[in-house]
FITI-235546 format. One line per field, with one value per residue (C-alpha): residue number from 0; chain; x, y, z. Coordinates in nm, 4 decimals. Layout:
N
voza <- [NUM;...] .
keba <- [A;...] .
east <- [X;...] .
north <- [Y;...] .
up <- [Z;...] .
//
This chain:
366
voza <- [0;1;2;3;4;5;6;7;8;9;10;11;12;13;14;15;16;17;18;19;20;21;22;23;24;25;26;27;28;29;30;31;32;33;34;35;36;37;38;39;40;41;42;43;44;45;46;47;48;49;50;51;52;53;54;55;56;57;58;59;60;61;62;63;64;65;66;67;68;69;70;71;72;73;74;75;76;77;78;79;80;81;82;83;84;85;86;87;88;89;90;91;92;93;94;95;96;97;98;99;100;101;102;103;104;105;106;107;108;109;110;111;112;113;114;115;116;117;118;119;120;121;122;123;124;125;126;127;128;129;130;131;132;133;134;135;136;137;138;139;140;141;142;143;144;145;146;147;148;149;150;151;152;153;154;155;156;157;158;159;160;161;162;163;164;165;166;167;168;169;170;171;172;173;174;175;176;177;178;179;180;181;182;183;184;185;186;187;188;189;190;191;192;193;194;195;196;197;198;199;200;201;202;203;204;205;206;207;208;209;210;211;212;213;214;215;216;217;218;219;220;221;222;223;224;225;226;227;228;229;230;231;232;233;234;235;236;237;238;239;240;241;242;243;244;245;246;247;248;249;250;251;252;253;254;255;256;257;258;259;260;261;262;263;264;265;266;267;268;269;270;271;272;273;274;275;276;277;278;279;280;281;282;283;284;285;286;287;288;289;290;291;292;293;294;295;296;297;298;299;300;301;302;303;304;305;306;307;308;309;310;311;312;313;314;315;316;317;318;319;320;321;322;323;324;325;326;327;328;329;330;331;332;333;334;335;336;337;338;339;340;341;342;343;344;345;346;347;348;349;350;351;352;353;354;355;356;357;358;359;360;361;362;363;364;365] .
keba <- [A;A;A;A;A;A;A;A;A;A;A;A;A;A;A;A;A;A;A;A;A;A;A;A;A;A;A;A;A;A;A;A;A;A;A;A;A;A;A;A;A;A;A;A;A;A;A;A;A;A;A;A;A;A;A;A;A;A;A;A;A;A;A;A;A;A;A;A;A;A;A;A;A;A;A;A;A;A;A;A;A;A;A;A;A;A;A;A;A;A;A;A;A;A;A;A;A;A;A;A;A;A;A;A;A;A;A;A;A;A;A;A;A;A;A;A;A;A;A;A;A;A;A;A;A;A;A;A;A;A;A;A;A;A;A;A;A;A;A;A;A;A;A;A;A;A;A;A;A;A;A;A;A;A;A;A;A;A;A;A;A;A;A;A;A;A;A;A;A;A;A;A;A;A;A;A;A;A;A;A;A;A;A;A;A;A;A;A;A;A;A;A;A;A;A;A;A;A;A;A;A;A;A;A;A;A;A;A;A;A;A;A;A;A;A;A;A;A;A;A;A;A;A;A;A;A;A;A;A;A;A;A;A;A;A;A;A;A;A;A;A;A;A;A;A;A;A;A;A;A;A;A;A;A;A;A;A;A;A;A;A;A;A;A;A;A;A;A;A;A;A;A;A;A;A;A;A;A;A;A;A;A;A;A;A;A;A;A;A;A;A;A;A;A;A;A;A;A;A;A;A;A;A;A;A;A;A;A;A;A;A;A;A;A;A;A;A;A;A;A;A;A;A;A;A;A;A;A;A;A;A;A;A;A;A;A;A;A;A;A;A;A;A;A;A;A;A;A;A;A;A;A;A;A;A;A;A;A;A;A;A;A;A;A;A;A] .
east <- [1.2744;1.0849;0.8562;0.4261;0.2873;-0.0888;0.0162;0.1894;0.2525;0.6038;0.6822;0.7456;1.0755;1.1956;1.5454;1.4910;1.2411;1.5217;1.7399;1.5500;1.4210;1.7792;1.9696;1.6990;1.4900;1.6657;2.0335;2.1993;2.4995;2.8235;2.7703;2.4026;2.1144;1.8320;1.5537;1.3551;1.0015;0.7195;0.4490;0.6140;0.4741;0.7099;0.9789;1.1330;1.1425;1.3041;1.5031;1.6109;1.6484;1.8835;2.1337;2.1096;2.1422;2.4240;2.6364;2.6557;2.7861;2.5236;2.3152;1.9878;1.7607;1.4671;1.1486;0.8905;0.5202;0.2688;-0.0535;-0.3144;-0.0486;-0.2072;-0.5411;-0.4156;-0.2454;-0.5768;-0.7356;-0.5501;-0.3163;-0.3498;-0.3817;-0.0266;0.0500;-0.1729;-0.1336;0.1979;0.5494;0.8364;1.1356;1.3211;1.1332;1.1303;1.4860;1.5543;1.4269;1.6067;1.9418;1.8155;1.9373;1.6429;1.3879;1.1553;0.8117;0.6975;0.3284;0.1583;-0.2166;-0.4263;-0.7664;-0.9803;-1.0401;-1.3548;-1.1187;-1.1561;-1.1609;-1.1479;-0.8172;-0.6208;-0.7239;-0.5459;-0.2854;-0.2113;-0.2010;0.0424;0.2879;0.2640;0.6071;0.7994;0.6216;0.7522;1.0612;1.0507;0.9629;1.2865;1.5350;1.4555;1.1775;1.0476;0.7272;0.6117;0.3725;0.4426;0.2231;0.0365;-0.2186;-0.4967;-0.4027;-0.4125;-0.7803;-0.8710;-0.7633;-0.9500;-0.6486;-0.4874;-0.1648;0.0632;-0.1502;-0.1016;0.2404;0.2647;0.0545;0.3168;0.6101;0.4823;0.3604;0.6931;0.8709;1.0381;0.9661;1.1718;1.5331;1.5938;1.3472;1.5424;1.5018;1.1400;1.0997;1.3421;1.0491;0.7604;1.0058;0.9897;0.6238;0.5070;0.7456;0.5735;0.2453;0.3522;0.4648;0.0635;-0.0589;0.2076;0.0039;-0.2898;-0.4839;-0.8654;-0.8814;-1.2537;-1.3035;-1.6448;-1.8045;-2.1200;-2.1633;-1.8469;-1.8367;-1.5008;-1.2902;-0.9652;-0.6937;-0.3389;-0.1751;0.1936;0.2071;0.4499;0.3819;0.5771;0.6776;0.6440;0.8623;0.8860;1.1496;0.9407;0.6281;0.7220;0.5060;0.4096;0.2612;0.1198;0.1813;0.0413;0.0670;-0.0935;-0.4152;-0.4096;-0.6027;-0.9164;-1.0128;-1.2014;-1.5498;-1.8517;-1.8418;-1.6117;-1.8053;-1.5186;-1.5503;-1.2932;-1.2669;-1.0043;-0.8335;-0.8105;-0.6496;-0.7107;-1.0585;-1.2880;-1.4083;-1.6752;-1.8816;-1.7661;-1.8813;-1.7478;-1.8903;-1.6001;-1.7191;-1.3963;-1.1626;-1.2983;-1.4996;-1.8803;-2.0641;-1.9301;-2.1226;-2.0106;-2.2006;-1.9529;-1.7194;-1.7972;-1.7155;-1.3812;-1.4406;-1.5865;-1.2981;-1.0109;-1.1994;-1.2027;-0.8039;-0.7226;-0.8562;-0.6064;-0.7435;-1.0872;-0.8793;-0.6584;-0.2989;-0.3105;-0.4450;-0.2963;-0.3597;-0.2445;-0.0793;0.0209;-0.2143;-0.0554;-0.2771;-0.6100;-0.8427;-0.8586;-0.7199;-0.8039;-0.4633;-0.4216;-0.0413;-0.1357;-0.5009;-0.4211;-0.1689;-0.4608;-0.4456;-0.7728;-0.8060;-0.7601;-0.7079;-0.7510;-0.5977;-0.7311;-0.4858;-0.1214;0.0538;0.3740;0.5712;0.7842;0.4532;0.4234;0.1160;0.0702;-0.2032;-0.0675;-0.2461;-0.1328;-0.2788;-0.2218;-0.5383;-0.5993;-0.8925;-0.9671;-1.2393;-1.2384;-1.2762;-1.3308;-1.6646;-1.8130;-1.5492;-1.3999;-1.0605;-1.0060;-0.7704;-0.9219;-1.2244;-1.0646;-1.0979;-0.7694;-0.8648;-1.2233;-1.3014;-0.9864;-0.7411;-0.5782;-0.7133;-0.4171] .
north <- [2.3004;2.3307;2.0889;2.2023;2.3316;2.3987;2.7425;2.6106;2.3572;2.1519;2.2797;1.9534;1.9214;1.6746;1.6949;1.5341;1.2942;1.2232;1.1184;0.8953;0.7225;0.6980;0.5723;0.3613;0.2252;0.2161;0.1760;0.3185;0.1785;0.2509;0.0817;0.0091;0.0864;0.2253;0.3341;0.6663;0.6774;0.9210;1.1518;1.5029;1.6447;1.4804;1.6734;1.8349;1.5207;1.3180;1.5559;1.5292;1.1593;1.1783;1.3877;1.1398;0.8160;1.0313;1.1519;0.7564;0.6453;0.4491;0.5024;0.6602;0.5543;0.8799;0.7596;1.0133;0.9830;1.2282;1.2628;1.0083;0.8571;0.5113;0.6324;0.7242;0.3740;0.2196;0.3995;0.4673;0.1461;-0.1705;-0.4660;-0.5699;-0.2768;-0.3278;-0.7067;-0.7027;-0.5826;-0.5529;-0.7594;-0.4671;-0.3041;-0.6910;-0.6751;-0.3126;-0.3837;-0.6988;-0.5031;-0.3113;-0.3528;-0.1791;0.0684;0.3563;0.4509;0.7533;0.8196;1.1023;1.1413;1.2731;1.3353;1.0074;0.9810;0.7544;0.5840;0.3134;-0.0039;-0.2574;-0.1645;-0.0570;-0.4063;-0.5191;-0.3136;-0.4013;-0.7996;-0.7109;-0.5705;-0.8588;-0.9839;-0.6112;-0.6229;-0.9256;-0.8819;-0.5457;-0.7593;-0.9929;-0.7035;-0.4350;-0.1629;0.0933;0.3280;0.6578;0.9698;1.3080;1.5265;1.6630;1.9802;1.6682;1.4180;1.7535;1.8287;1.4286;1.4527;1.7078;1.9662;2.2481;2.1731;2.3327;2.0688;1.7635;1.8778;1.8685;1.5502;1.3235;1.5078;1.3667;1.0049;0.9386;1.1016;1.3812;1.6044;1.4413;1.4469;1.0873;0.9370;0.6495;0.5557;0.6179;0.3645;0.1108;0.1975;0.0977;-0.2074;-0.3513;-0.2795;-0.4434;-0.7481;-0.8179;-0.8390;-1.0674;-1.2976;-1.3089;-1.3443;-1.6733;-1.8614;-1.8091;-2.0421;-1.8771;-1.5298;-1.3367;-1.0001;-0.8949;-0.4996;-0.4142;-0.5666;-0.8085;-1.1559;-1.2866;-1.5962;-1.6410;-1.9144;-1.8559;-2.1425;-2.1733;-1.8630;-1.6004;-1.2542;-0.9185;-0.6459;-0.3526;-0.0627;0.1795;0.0390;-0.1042;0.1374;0.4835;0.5731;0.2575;0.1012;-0.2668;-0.6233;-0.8446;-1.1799;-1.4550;-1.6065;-1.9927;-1.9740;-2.1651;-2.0258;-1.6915;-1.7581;-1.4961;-1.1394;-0.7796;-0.4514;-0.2044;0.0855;0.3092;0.4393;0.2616;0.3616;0.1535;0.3199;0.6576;0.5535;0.5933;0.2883;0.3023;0.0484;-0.2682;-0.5235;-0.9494;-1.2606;-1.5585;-1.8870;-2.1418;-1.8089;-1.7264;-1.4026;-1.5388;-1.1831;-0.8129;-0.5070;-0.1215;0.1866;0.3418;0.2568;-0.1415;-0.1544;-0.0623;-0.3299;-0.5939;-0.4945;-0.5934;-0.9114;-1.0489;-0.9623;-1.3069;-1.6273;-1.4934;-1.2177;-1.3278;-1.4585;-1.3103;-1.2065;-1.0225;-0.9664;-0.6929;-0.4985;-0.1237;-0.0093;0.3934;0.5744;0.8698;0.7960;0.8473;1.0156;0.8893;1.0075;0.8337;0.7055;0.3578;0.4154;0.5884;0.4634;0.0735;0.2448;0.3804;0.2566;0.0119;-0.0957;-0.4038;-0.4433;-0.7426;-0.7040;-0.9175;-1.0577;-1.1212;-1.2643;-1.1757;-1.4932;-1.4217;-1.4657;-1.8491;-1.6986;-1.8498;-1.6569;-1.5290;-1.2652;-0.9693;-0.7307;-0.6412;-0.3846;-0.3270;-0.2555;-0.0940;-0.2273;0.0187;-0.1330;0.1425;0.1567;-0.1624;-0.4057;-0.6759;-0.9430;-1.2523;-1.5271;-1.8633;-1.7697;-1.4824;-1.1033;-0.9637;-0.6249;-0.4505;-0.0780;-0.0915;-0.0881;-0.4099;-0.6014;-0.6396] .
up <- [1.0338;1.3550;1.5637;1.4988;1.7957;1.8671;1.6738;1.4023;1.0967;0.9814;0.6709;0.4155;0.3393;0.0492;0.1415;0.4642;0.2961;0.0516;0.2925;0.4610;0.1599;0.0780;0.3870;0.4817;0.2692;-0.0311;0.1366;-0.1484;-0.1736;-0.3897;-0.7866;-0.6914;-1.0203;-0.8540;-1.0479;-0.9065;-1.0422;-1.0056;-1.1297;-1.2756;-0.9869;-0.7728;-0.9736;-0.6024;-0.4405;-0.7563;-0.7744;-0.3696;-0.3597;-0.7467;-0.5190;-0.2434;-0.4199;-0.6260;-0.3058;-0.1207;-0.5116;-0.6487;-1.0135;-1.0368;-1.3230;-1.3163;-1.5094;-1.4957;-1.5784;-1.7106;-1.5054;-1.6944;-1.8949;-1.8145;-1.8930;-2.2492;-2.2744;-2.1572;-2.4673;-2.7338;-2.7125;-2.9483;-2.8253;-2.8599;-2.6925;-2.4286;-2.3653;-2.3791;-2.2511;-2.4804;-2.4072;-2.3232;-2.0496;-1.8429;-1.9138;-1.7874;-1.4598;-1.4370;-1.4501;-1.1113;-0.7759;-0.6462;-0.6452;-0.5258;-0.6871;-0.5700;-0.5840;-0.6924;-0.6183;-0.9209;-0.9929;-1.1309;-1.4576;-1.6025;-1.7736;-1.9006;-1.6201;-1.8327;-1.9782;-1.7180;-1.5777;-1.9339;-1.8457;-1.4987;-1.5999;-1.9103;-1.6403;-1.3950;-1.4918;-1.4843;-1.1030;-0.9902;-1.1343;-0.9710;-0.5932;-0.6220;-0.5972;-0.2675;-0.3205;-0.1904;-0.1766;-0.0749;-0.1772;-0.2293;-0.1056;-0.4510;-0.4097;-0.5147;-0.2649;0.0497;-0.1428;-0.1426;0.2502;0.3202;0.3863;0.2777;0.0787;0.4231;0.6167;0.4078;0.4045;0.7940;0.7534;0.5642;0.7690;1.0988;0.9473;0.8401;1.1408;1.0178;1.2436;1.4818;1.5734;1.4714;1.2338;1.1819;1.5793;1.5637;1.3096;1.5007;1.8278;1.5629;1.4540;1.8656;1.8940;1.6473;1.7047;2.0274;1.8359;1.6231;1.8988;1.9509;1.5830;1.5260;1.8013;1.6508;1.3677;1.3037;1.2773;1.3097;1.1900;1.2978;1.2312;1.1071;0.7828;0.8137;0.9815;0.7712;0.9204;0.8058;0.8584;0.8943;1.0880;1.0063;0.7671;0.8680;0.9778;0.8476;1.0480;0.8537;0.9821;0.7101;0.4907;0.1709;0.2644;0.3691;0.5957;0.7568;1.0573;1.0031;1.0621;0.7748;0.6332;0.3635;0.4927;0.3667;-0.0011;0.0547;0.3965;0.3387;0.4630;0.5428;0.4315;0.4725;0.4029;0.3312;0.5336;0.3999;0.0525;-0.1451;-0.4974;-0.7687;-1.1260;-1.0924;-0.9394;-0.6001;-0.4265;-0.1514;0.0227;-0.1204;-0.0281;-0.0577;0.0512;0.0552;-0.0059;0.0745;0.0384;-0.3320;-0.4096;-0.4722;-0.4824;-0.4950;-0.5546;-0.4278;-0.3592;-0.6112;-0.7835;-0.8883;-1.2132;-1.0972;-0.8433;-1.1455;-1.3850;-1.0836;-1.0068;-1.3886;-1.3730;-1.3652;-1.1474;-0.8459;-0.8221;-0.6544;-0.3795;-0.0741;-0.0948;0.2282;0.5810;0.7487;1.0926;1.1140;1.3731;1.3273;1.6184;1.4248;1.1308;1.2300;0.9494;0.5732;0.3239;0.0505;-0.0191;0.0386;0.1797;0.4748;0.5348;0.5606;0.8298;1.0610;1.3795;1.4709;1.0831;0.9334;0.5177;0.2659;-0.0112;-0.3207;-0.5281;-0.5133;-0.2320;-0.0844;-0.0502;0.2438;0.4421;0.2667;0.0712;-0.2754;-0.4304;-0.8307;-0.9477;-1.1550;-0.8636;-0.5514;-0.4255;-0.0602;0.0725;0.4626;0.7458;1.0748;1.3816;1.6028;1.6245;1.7220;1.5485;1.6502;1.6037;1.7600;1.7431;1.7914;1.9629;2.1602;2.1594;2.0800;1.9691;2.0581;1.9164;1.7482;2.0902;2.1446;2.4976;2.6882] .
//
């Protein structure tokens, strides 16, 4: 594999994805149960990280999904099927030591939101249970998701190479480089209290004295790029116009739009999209809260792609994600989701910490 030039493109390779995803993320180790899930398109790469997990001795589980095969659940399931989990699926996953879901872009469906709101609550225990051991996630690059980017298949492919580092000599070091940077940002963020995020059509203020801030370096989110943590519950106050296009079961989401009264959701609406929006609101009470502030960091990432892994990445963004909260950050918002949702900065935005500018057109102020 060769380095792009101004004349040429990486080729994406999911043997040297594999590896990564296998040595680092995952650290497959010898007797480990790892389950490998994805999308039959992802067939090369499943097949690339099997061999891996297989040659450093530990046990693959390979569950593969048809493309829509929640959108038939959604319909066609009763509601005992769609409410709840069997027994045996919660206890599958409880017999992991780990795993990897690999996603794989597909076109949206109108589908129905209501149900795969069902859905997604039915599953919250199989996802936490899924949290407690280590996980993993990462995208291969699908012919939909280089369309949704606005590529051609050879460029998404080049794309993903170069967000997760592999077109470099050492990947691995690159993401230990990303590891320090973002480490000496977070020695900022733990002073602070009152955070503002201010763009046109947001004025949000957040609170996050004494909550703890994760550095994430590629291991649970391949590629990554962000430092995030739990704002405190009943702090949300003002309102966060979504800039970016977000994803939500197969669906589009643009121009959403939430005012926060005392950190709960008071009024949403979208320019598309919101009764996808409506449907993951009425989830459960949790889920009109925050789980999530996060800050991306990758100046590698620059254009959307519609794909939530890479865009809450972009360099100059911050994300909220409603919902669930993870609680190494001391966040204690329950909720059965977890949905992320992008603000740019660069053009006319700004964050400050306790009355000060920290970050103005998306570059930090040093």
């Amino acid at each position: 594999m060769q380095t792009s030039d101004a004349g040429s493109l990486l080729q994406y390779d999911p043997e040297r994805h594999a590896a990564l995803l296998a040595d680092y993320c995952l650290t497959a180790a010898p007797g480990e149960r790892l389950l490998v899930a994805g999308g039959t398109e992802a067939v090369p790469l499943v097949r690339e990280v099997t061999r891996a997990v297989l040659r450093r001795g530990a046990r693959p589980v390979v569950r593969l999904d048809y493309p829509g095969q929640d959108d038939d659940l959604a319909a066609f399931a009763p509601d005992d099927v769609l409410d709840d989990i069997h027994p045996a699926d919660l206890a599958d996953v409880e017999a992991l030591d780990g795993s990897l879901r690999i996603l794989t872009p597909e076109p949206g469906s109108d589908g129905n939101a209501a149900g795969l709101a069902r859905l997604i609550a039915a599953r919250a225990p199989i996802a936490a249970a899924r949290a407690r051991k280590k996980w993993s996630l990462t995208l291969y690059p699908t012919a939909h998701a280089a369309s949704q980017a606005g590529m051609t298949g050879e460029e998404f492919g080049a794309f993903v190479m170069r967000a997760m580092f592999l077109d470099r000599p050492d990947p691995v070091a690159a993401w230990g480089e990303v590891r320090e940077r973002q480490a000496r940002l977070i020695e900022r963020l733990t002073r602070a209290d009152r955070v503002r995020i201010e763009a046109p059509g947001t004025d949000l203020t957040l609170r996050v004295e004494s909550r703890t801030w994760a550095n994430s370096d590629g291991k649970r989110n391949m590629p990554s790029g962000e430092v995030f943590t739990g704002p405190i519950e009943d702090s949300a106050e003002g309102v966060v116009t979504f800039t970016i296009p977000a994803g939500y079961g197969g669906r589009m989401v643009r121009g959403a739009r939430l005012v926060f009264r005392a950190g709960e959701v008071v009024e949403a609406s979208a320019e598309e999209g919101e009764d996808v929006l409506r449907a993951a609101l009425a989830t459960d009470p949790g889920a009109r809260r925050l789980g999530e502030l996060g800050i991306g960091t990758n100046d590698g990432i620059q254009t959307p792609t519609g794909n939530i892994l890479f865009d809450e990445k972009i360099g100059g963004t911050v994300h909220l994600a409603l919902g669930r909260a993870y609680p190494e950050t001391g966040g204690t918002n329950k909720s059965a989701i977890h949905w992320d949702l992008i603000t740019d900065l660069r053009t006319g935005g700004r964050l400050s910490l306790d009355g000060e500018a920290v970050q103005e057109g998306g570059r930090f102020v040093e």
